[in-house]
N, C-alpha and C positions, 0 to 999 in steps of 0.2 A: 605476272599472275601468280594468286598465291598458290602452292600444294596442298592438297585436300588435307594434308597430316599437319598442315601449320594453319588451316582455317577448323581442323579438328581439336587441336591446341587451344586456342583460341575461344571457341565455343565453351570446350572442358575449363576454362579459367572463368568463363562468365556465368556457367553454370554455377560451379564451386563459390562463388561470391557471390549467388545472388541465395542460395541456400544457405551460405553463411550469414546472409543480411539477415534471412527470416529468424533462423536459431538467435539471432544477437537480440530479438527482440523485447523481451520480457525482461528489465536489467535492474528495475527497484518496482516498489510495492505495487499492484496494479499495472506493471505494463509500462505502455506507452504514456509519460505525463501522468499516470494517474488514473489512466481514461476506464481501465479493465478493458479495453476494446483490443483483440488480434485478427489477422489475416489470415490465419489458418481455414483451413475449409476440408481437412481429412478426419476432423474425429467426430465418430461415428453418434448418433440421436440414442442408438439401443444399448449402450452399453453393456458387454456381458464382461466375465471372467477371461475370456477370448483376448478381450480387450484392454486386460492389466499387460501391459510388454514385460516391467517387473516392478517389486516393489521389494525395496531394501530398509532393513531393520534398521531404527536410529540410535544411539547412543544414550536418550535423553528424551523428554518434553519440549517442548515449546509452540507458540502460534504464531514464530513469524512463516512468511510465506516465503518460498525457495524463490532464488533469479539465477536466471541463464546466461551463459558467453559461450557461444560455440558449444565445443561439445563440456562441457561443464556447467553442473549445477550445483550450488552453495545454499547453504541454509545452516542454522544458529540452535542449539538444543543447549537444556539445560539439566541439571540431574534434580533441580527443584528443591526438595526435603534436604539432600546432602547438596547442595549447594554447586556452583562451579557453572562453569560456561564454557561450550565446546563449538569452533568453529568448521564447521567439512567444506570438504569439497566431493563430489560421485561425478562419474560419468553418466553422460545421460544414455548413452547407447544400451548399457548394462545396467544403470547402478554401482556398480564397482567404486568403493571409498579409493579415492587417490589422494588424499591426505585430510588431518585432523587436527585443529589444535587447540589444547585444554589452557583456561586460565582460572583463576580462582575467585569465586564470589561465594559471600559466610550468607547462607538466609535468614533474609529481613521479614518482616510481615510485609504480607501483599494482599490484592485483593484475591478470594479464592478460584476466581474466574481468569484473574492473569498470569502471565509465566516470567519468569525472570529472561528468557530467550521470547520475548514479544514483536521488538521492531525485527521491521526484511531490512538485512543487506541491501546496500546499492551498487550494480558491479559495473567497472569499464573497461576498455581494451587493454591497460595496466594494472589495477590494482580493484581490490572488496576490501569494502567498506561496512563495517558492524558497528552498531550500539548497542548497550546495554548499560544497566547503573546498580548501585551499592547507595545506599542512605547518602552516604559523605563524596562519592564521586558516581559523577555520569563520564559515562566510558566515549572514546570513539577511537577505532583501532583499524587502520590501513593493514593489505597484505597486496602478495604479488598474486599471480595465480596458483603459484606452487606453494604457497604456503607461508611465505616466509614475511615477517613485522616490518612494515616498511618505517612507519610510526603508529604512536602511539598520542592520546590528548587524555587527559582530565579535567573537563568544565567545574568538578566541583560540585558541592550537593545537587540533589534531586529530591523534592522533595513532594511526596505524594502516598497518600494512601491506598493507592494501586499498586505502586512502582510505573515501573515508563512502560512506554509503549512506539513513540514518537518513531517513526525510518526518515531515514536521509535523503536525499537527491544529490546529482550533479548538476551542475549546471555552468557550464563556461568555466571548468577547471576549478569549479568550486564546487568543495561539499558542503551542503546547505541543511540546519540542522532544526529544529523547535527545541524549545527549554524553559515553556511556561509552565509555571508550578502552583502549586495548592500552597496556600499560604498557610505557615508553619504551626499557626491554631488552630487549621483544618485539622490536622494529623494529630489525634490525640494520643498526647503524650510527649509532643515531640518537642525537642531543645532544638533543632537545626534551623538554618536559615537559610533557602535557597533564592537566589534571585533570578525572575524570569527573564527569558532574552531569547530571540535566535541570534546561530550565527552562522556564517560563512568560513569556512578555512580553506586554505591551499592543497590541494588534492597531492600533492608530490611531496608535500612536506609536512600538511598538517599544523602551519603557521595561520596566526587568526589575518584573516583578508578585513573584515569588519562583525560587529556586535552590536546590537541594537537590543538595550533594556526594553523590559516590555512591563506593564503593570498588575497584568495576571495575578491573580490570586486563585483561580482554580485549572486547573489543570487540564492541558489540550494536547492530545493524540493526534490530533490532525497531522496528514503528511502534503508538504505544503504540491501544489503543482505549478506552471507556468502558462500566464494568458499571453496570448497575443493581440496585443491594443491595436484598434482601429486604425492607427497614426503609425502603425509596422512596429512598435516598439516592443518588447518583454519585459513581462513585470511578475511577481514571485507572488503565489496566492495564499495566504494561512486562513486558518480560522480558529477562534477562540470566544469562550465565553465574553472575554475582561472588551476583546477589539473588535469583535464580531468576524465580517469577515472584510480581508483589510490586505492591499495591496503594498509591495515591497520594492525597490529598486535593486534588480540584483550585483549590480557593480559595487554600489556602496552601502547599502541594505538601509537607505533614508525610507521611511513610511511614504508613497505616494497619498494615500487616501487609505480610508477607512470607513465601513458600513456599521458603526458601532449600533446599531440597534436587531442586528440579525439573531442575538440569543440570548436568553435569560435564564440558558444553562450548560454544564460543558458539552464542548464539543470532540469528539470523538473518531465520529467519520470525519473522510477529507472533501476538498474543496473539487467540485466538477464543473468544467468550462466548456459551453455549449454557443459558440459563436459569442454573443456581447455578454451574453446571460452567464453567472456564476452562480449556483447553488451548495448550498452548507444544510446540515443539520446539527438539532443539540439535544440533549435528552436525559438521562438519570434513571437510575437503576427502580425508583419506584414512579416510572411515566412520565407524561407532560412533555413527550416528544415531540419536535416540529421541525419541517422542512423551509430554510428559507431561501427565495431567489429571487436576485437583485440584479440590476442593469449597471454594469462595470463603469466606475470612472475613465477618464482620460489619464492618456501617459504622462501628463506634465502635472496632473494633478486638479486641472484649471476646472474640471468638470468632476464634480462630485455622484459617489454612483448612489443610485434610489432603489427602493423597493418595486420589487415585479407582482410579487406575491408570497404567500405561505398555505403550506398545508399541513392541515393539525390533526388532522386523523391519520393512525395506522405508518405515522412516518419511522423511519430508522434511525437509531440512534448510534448505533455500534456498525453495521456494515455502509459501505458508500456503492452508491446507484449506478448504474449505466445512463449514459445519454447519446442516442445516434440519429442521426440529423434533427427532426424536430417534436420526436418522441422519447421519454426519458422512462426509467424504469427504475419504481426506489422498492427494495426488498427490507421489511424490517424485521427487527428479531425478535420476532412471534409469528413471521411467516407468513403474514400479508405483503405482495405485491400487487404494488401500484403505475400502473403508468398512466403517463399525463402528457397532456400536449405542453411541449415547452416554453413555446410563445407566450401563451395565453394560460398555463395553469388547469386547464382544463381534465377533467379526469375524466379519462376514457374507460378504468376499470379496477375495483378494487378486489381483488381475490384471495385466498385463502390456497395460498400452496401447502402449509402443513409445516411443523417441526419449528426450531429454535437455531439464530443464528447470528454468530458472531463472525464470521467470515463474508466475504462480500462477495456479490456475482462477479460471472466473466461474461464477457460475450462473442462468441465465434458461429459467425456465418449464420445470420438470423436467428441463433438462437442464444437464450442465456443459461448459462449452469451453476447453481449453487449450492454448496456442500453446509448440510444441519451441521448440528454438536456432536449427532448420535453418528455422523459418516455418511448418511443417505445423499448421494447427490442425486439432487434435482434439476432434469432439464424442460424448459419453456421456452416455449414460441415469445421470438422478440416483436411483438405485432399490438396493435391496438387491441386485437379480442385474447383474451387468455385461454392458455392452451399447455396442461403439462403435456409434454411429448414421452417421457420416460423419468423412472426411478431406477437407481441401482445403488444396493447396500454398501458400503467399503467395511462395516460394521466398527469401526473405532472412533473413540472419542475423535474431532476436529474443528478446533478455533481458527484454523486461518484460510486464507484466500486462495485459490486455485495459482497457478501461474501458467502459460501457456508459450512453446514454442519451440520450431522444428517442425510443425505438426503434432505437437506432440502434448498432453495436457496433465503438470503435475501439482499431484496434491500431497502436503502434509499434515499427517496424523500425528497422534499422540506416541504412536510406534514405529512408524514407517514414511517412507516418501513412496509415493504412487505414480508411475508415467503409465500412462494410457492412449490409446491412440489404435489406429490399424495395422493390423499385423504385417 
């Protein structure tokens, strides 16, 4: 029979790892795959001042979105005008910077809407993972937790009249990257010659695993996610104008299939997997935005995926949806949300939340929360009928996407990282 101090033991270990599960949650763009969907269930509908735990001053700009490991959160700032690129690390408990590391980039023209610190980090139990690019090389650079180069990669031009935007994934000990570009007449002015491609590299070394040229000629932000095929298999999802949206084999990165008819402009947001259904959107900075969702191929290829549907009104073209079980929910940036039933396309409700938005929803515990440009996070009911449940101001610029976990829900600003949550 055990003694209560060694089934006390015992319990205190299961506890400690299953709180550590949750904190591990949030580890590249979106979450879990992509999804913006967390488990959390303590932060609070009303948000007050009560309700900032703390929010620590950044170094720099930027819009990529922060990711978590335990008690560590990482995020990427850049000084923009003077140039440079800084990687942190904060505690989440506090805030408190536990280290910082600067490297040098000369500013290029971009578009005035992006930052040169744009893609999230992807973190694992070893090692954070950053992009970023310069005209003549796209970066990708390994660290440990404490800071230190594990490696380092140059793919070589990037070539876009944004600059990049693209975050990584892991996946099976591979970091998994996009590298479709605006072909080099797009970019006026420009002598360079970038070649489109994803690839795969070895996560402990940063040796290429495989590269697959892609044809792209305009330029895809998409961050890729993983479906699970009918047939128990895994396959790697992108999307882009040039392929639509288009399914990948991630041991060897052979093309399984392709929906090349999904966009007839780029694409931006990433790809969301709703059981068989995959939806994409594509869009441009002056309209003609559309949502498309297509019925998945087979894992061997042998079944080619179709169109489900499209929705051309009021779609996103910059932020990516939520979808939870058989209702989805796409926020676009002018502030209409839509949800729809996802079987059938059916629109249950188009509404007008208000403000401008480049950042994407999240969704925790029936509800979803999305932060404007201006800081106002907006929370709504995750349901058929629309329902804002609450505003509250952060008051600073904000291009990127919440991240959530621990309980705990953080936002970066143009100034600050924000944890919020119950006191």
């Amino acid at each position: 029979m055990k003694s209560p101090l060694s089934v006390l033991s015992v319990l205190s270990v299961i506890l400690f790892l299953s709180e550590l599960v949750q904190a591990q949650e949030w580890t590249r763009f979106r979450g879990p795959n992509g999804t913006g969907i967390s488990d959390t269930k303590s932060i609070p509908t009303a948000l007050s001042a009560a309700n900032v735990l703390w929010k620590s001053p950044l170094p720099g700009g930027g819009h990529s979105s922060p990711v978590i490991w335990g008690d560590r959160v990482f995020v990427t700032t850049s000084g923009e005008s003077a140039g440079g690129i800084s990687v942190l690390c904060l505690k989440t408990t506090d805030g408190s910077v536990q280290w910082k590391r600067d490297f040098p980039l000369n500013p290029f023209t971009k578009h005035k809407f992006n930052s040169f610190a744009a893609a999230t980090p992807v973190v694992t139990a070893d090692a954070l993972f950053a992009v970023w690019n310069e005209p003549e090389h796209y970066w990708m650079t390994a660290f440990d937790h404490h800071g230190k180069t594990l490696w380092q990669r140059d793919f070589g031009p990037f070539v876009s009249q944004h600059a990049c935007g693209t975050s990584p994934i892991v996946e099976d000990g591979m970091v998994i990257l996009g590298g479709e570009q605006d072909d080099q007449k797009a970019v006026s002015g420009s002598t360079r010659s970038g070649d489109s491609f994803i690839i795969a590299v070895n996560a402990k070394t940063g040796e290429t695993v495989w590269r697959t040229p892609r044809t792209n000629k305009v330029v895809a932000y998409s961050t890729p996610c993983i479906y699970e095929t009918e047939e128990k298999g895994r396959l790697l999802i992108f999307n882009s104008q040039a392929h639509g949206i288009y399914a990948v084999q991630p041991k060897d990165g052979r093309v399984v299939w392709e929906y090349e008819q999904a966009f007839d402009k780029r694409s931006v947001s990433s790809p969301l997997v709703a059981g068989q259904m995959i939806f994409g959107s594509c869009g441009s900075g002056g309209g003609g935005n559309f949502l498309t969702a297509i019925r998945a191929g087979s894992a061997d290829g042998k079944k080619a995926p179709t169109l489900a549907y499209q929705m051309k009104k009021s779609a996103p073209y910059v932020p990516t949806g939520i979808v939870q079980g058989e209702l989805g929910w796409f926020w676009s940036d002018g502030g209409m949300l839509t949800c729809l039933h996802t079987p059938t396309g059916d629109i249950r409700f188009q509404e007008r939340v208000g403000g401008n938005y480049f950042g994407s929803p999240v969704w925790v515990d029936g509800r979803l929360f999305g932060v404007s440009t201006s800081g106002e996070i907006a929370v709504v009911s995750a349901k058929e009928t629309f329902e804002v449940l609450h505003r509250y101001e952060l008051g600073e610029l904000c291009h990127s996407t919440p991240a959530v976990s621990g309980g705990r829900l953080f936002i970066r600003t143009e100034q600050h990282l924000f944890c919020l949550g119950t006191p």
